[in-house]
N, C-alpha and C positions, 0 to 999 in steps of 0.2 A: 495460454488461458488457464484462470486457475479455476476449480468444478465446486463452486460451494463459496459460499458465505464464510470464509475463516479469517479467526481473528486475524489482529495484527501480527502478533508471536507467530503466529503457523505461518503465516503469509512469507515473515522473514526466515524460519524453519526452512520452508519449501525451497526459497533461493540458496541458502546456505546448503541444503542438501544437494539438490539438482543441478544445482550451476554453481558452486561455489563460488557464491558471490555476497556479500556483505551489504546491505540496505542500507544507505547512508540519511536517503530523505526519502517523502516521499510525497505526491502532491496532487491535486484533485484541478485538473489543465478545465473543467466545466464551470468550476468557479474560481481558480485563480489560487485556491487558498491551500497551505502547507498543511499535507495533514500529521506529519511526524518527519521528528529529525530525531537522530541519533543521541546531541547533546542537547536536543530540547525540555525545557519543563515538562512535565507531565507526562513522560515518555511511559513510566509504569501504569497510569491509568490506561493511556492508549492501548499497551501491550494485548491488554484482556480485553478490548472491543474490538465486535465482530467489525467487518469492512463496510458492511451497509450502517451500521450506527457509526463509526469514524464519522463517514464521509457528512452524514445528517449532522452529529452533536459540531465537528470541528470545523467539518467545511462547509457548514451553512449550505447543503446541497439536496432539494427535495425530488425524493427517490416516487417513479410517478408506480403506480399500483399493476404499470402495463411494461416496467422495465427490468428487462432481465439482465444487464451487464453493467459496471462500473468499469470506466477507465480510468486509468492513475499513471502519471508519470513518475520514475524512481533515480535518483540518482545514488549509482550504487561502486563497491571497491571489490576488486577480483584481489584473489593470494596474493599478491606480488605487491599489492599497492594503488596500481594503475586503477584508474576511473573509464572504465568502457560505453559506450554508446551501447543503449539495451532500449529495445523496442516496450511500447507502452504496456501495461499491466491490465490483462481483461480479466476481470472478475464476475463468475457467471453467481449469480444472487440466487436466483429462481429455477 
């Protein structure tokens, strides 16, 4: 679980530091909708918005005033290359 509202940047910071793992996508499993790729458009806007306006501006996902977690699915690359199975992404907001 990550403790805070951090943007996108810190978000992938966090995994490259703690887990050495590289954030390839990343995706909001409540609406269906991508909310960052690696070689996607708009990747530098994304970078500098927090995880709660992400999920609002990109993934059309309305955040209710009683919810304190985002979940996100990531599809991500360890050192070596490989693509590992990594458990969903809890983001405490509030």
């Amino acid at each position: 679980m990550i403790d805070g509202d951090v943007t996108l940047q810190e978000l992938i910071h966090i995994f490259q530091k703690e887990h050495r793992l590289t954030i390839d996508s990343l995706a909001l499993p409540a609406t269906g909708m991508s909310l960052f790729m690696s070689i996607g458009k708009g990747k530098e806007e994304r970078l500098k918005m927090k995880i709660s306006e992400l999920c609002k501006v990109v993934g059309k996902y309305n955040i209710s005033d009683h919810q304190k977690y985002i979940v996100m699915e990531a599809l991500v690359e360890d050192e070596d290359g490989n693509d590992p199975d990594v458990p969903k992404i809890c983001v405490k907001i509030r």
